[in-house]
C-alpha positions, 0 to 999 in steps of 0.5 A: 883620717883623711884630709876630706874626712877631716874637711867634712869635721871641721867644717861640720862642726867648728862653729858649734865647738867654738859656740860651746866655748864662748858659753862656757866663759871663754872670750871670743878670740880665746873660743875660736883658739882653742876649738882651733886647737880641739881640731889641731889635736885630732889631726895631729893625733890621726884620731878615728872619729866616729861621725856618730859620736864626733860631736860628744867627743869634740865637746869633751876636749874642748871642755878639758882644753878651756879648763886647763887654760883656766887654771893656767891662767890662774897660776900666772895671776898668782 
């Protein structure tokens, strides 16, 4: 992935991916983190990602990264 295909995702879709989180329960600072993270990952990882599919692949790890920082998070309250 190059750094303007990866541009072009960010900028796509970093609101919707940070919209998505803060409907599914996480705090404003917490959505803007982990979509942060969503897209770190990608980077790091040098994913190929398909323009046709990127958003339900975007919003899978996004879903999976909020739900692993709840349960964390619920083991540190206990």
């Amino acid at each position: 992935m190059t750094k303007e295909e990866f541009k072009h995702l960010f900028d796509s879709y970093f609101d919707t991916v940070r919209s998505y989180l803060f409907y599914r329960g996480a705090g404003v600072d917490e959505a803007s983190d982990l979509a942060q993270d969503v897209f770190l990952r990608i980077w790091e990882k040098q994913m190929d990602v398909d323009p046709k599919t990127a958003i339900r692949l975007l919003y899978k790890m996004a879903g999976d990264m909020f739900i692993s920082q709840y349960r964390r998070s619920k083991l540190e309250m206990s």
